[in-house]
N, C-alpha and C positions, 0 to 999 in steps of 0.2 A: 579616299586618299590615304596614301601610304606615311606612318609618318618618318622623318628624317631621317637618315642613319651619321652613325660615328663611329670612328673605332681607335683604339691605339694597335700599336705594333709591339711583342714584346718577342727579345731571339726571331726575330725574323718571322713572326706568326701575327695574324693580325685577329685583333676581338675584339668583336663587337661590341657598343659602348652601351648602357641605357640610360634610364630617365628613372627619378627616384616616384616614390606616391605622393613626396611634396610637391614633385612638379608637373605630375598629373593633376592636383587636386588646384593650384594654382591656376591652371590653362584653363581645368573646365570652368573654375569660377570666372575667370576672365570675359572665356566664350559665352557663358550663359549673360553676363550681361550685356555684351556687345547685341547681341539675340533682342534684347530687348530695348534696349536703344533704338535701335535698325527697323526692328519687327520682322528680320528676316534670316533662316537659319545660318549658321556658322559651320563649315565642314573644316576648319583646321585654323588653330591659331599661334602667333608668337609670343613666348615669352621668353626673360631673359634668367639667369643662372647665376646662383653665388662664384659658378666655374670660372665666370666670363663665357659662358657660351650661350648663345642664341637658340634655343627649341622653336622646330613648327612642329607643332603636334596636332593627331588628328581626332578630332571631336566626330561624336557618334549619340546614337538613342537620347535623337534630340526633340525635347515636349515644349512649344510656345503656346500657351495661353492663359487667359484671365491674369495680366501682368504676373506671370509666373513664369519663366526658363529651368529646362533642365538640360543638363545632357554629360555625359562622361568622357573618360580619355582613359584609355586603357593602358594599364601598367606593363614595363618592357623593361624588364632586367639586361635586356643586351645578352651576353656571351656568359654572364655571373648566374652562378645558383641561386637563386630568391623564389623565396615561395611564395609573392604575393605577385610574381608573373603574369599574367593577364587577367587578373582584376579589374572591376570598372570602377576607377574612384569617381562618383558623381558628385554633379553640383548644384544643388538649386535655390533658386535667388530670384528674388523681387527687390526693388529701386525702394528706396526708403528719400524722404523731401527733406530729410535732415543727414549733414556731414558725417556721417559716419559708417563705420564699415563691421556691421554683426556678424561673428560666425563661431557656429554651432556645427554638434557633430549628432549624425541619428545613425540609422545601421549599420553592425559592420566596422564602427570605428570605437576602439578600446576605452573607458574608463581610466582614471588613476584611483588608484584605494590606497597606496602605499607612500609613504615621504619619502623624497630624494630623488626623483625623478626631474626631468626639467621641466614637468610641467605638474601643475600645483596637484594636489588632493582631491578630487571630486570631479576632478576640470577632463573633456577629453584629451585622450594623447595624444597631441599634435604639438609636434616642437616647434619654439621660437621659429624656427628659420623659413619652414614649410609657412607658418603665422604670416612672418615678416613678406615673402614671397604673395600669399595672394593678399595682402593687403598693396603692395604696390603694383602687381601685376592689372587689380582693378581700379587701385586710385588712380591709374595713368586715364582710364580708357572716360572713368565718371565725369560726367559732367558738373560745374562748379556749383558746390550748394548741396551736392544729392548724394546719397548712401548706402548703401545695399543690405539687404540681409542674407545669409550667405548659411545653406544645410547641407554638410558634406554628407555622404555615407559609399559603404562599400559593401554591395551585397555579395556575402561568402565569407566576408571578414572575419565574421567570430569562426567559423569554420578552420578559416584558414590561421587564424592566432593560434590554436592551440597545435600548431606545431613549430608555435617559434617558444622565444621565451618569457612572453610577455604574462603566462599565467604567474609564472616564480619569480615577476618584476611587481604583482600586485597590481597588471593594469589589467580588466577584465571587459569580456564583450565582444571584442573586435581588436585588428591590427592597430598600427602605430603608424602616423602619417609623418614621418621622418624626411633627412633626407640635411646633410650639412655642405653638401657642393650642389645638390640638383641634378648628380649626375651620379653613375653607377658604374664604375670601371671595373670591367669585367680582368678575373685576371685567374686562372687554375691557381692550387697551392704550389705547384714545382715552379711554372713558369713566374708566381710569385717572389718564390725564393729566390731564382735566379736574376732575378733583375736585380732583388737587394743585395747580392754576392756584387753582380756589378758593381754597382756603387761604392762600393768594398772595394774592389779589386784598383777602383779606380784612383781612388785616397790612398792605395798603398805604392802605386804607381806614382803618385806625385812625390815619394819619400815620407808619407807622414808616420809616426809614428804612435801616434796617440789617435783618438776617436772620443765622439761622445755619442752613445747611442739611446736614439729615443722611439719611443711608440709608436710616434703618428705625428699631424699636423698640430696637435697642440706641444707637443714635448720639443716641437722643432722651435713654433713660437716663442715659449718658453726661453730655450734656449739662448737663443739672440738676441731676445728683450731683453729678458732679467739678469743671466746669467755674459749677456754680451760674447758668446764664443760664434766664433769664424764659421761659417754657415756653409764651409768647403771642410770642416771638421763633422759635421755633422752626417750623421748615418741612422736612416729610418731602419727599425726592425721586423715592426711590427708584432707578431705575434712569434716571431723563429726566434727567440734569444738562445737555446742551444745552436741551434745552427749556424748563424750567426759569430757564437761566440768560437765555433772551431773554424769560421772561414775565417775570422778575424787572427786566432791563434795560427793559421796555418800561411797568413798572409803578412805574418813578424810583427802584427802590434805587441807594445809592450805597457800601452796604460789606454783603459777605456773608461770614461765616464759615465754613467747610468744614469738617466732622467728619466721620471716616469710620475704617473698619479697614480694614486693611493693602490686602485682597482687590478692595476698591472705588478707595483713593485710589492703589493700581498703575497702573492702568488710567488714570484721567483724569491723571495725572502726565504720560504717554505721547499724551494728546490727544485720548483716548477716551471719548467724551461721551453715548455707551450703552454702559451698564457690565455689560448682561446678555452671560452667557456665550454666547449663540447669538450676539449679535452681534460680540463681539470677546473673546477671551480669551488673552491672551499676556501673561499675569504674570508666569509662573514664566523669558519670555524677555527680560521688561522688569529684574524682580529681577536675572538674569543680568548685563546689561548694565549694571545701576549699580554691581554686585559691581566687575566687573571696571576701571570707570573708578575705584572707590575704593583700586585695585591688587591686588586678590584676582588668588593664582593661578591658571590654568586650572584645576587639580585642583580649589579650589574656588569654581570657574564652575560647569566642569561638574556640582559636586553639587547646587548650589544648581537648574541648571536640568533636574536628572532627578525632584527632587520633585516630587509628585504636588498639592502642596495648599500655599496661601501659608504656615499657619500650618508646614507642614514648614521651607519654605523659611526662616523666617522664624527659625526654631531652629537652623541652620544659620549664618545671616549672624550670628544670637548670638551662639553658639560662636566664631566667627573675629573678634566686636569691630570687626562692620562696621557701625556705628552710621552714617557717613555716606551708608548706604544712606537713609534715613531720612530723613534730612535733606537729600537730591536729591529726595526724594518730596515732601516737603510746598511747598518750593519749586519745585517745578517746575508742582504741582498750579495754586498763588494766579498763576504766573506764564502758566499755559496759558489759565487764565479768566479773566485780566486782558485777554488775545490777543482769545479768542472771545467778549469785549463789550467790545471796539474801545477798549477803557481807561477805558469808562463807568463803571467799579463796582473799587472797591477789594476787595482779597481777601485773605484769612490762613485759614491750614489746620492744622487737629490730626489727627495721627495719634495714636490709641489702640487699646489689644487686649484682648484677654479682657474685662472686662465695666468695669474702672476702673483701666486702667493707662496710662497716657499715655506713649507712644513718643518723642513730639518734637511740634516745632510752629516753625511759621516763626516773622521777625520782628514781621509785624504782628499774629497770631495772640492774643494777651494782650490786646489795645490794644482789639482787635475786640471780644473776649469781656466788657472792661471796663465797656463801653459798653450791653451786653445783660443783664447781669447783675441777678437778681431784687434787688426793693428787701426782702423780707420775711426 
């Protein structure tokens, strides 16, 4: 059985959608215990999606016996680059007589060795949400009382890690079973950009003047919770803030607000106006180097700059009450983008972390968000 398809349409081009390795790894665990419930194989199963979106997905190299299930669901990036494209993430599970639901990772799937990562030190990488996903995808199916024990692997994983980035994140072995919607939107970088020029164009067509631009889905969050601005002011960037910042200049904004985590507003602090890691990534030696202008020891310089991950680092410059790290970030960020649109466009930047905590923020920062903020 073939499984589902999806797609979006971006400029009139349509691409195909896929499925992330949390939500392969989810289905197989699902099917395999359905398998043994039943006692009879499973050729394709549903589950549901942080997207809102329902997956039938098709279950394959499937093993029933001595209260044992196995069987896989092969990984489908859709229309997107990923290199863990047709991998088998497997699943295998035996019924346990008590409420609970064990899962373990064996081939193929990554270690953690490094702090800051969302998943502990020693633990496999498998994030929260891929977690949260097959623990409810089989507590629906389980009957009451009983518990599964649950051994994912991916055979090719380590193979296939060492051409992502998970050696220089400190998780070793195998890939990373991720995945924060379940879903994989496929999108090239032009046809990327231009969607978010869209959205651009389409805030300047309402008359607005001002913008706050954010990273992604949590800088958007952010935004509305904490910060309470108008969510029709809001403009995703993603990784184009050069670009970005000349559709915005060329589209008569005259004040944009920067929201971002630590990881992103590093980088553009530094003058770095693609913020994707293939194209530049020296945070942990930009970190470094504001430590040490706020007078940090070298002993800790050098800690700050042997961490593996901002959020390490970042626990770190805590610990030592390097708060003016912070605050050379936000300011340096409003003052690089004021540079690279020739002083067209007024600027203020919020640094925030975890999902609503605000780090700092420059001085026009307030003034900007004032101005955008929801009338409701």
């Amino acid at each position: 059985m073939k499984a589902m398809e999806l797609f979006s349409e971006i400029n009139g081009k349509k691409f195909r959608k896929g499925y992330t390795t949390g939500s392969c790894a989810a289905a197989a665990s699902k099917a395999a215990v359905l398998m043994l419930l039943t006692g009879r194989p499973v050729d394709a199963v549903e589950i549901d999606t942080p997207a809102g979106i329902r997956l039938k997905l098709a279950v394959s190299d499937i093993t029933l016996s001595g209260g044992i299930a196995g069987c896989c669901v092969v990984k489908d990036g859709g229309d997107d680059p990923d290199i863990t494209t047709g991998l088998k993430i497997f699943a295998q599970v035996r019924l346990l007589d008590e409420p609970v639901i064990q899962i373990k990772a064996g081939e193929g799937i990554g270690k953690v060795t490094f702090p800051g990562l969302k998943a502990e030190v020693g633990q496999p990488a498998i994030n929260p949400v891929p977690m949260a996903m097959i623990r409810k995808e089989v507590g629906e199916v389980l009957p009451s009382g009983m518990g599964a024990a649950i051994i994912l692997s991916v055979p090719g994983g380590e193979e296939a890690a060492k051409k992502t980035y998970n050696p220089r994140l400190g998780i070793i072995g195998g890939i990373s079973i991720l995945g924060t919607s379940g879903i994989v939107e496929p999108m090239s970088e032009e046809a990327w950009k231009d969607s978010l020029a869209v959205e651009l164009n389409i805030a300047a067509s309402r008359g607005f003047k001002e913008a706050a631009f954010v990273f992604g889905n949590y800088g958007e969050d952010f935004a509305v919770s904490s910060l309470k601005i108008d969510r029709a002011r809001i403009i995703k960037i993603s990784n184009f803030v050069g670009f970005m910042l000349d559709k915005a200049a060329g589209c008569g904004f005259e004040k944009i607000l920067i929201i971002g985590h630590l990881g992103k507003l590093v980088k553009l602090s530094a003058g770095i106006f693609n913020t994707h890691s293939r194209t530049a990534d020296a945070r942990l030696e930009i970190l470094a180097a504001y430590a040490a202008l706020e007078g940090a020891s070298r002993e800790s310089v050098e800690r700050i700059y042997s961490c593996r991950t901002t959020d390490a680092a970042a626990a770190v410059i805590d610990s030592l009450k390097l708060g003016g790290v912070y605050k050379r970030i936000v300011d340096n960020v409003s003052n690089r983008c004021k540079q690279y649109t020739f002083g067209k466009i007024e600027f203020g930047t919020v640094l925030f972390n975890g999902i609503d905590t605000l780090l700092t923020q420059d001085g026009n920062a307030e003034q900007l968000a004032a101005c955008m903020r929801s009338k409701a």
